[in-house]
C-alpha beads as a LAMMPS data file, in Angstrom:
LAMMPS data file: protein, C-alpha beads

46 atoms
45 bonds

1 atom types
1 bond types

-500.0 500.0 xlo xhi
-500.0 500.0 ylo yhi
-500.0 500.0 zlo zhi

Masses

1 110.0

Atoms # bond

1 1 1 7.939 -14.975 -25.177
2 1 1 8.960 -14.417 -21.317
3 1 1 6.635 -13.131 -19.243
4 1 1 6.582 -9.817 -18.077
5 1 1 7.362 -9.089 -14.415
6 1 1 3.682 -7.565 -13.910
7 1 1 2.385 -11.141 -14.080
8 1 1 4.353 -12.499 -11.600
9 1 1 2.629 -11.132 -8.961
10 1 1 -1.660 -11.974 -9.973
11 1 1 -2.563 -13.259 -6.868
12 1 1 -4.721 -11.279 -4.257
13 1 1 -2.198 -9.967 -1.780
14 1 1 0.296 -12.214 -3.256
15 1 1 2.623 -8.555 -2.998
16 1 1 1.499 -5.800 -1.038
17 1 1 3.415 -1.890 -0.797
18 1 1 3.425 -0.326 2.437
19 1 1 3.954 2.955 3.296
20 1 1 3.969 4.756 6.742
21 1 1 3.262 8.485 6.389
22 1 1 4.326 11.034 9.390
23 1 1 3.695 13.375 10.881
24 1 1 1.107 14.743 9.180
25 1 1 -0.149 18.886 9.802
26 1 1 -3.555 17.786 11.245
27 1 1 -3.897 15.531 13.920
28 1 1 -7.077 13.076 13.703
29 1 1 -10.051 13.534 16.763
30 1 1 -7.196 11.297 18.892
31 1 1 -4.393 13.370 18.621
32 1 1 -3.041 10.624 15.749
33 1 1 -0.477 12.191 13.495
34 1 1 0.869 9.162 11.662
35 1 1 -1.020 6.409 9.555
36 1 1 0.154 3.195 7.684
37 1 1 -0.952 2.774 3.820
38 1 1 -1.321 -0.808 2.165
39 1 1 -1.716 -1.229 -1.253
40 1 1 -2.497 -4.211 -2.774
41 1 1 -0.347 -4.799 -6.123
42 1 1 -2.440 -7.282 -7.675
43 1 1 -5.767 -4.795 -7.532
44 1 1 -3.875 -1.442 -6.957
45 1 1 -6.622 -0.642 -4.420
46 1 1 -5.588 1.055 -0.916

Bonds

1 1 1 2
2 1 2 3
3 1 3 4
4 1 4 5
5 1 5 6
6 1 6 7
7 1 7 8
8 1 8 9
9 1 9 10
10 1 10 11
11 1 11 12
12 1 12 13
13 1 13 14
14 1 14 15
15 1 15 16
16 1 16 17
17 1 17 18
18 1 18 19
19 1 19 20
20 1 20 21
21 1 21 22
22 1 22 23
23 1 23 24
24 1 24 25
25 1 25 26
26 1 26 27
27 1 27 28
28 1 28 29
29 1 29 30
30 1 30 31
31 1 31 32
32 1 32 33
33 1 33 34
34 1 34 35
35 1 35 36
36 1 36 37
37 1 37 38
38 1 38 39
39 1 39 40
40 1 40 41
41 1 41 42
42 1 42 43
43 1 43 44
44 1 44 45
45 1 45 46
């Protein structure tokens, strides 16, 4: 039975998404209007 492609990746950080988001409506207390989101594939956690 092959493995399915979901298994590939089972190690901590092993693949990791990235996603910049910008500009955003509201700026943060420094005037930031753009932030970077990491997502780790093995856990799914941000």
């Amino acid at each position: 039975m092959p493995k399915s492609r979901a298994s590939k990746f089972d190690k901590i950080l092993e693949l990791t998404n990235v996603d910049l988001c910008c500009p955003v409506l509201v700026a943060s207390f420094l005037g930031i209007k753009y932030f970077l989101l990491f997502i780790n594939n093995h856990s799914k956690k941000m």
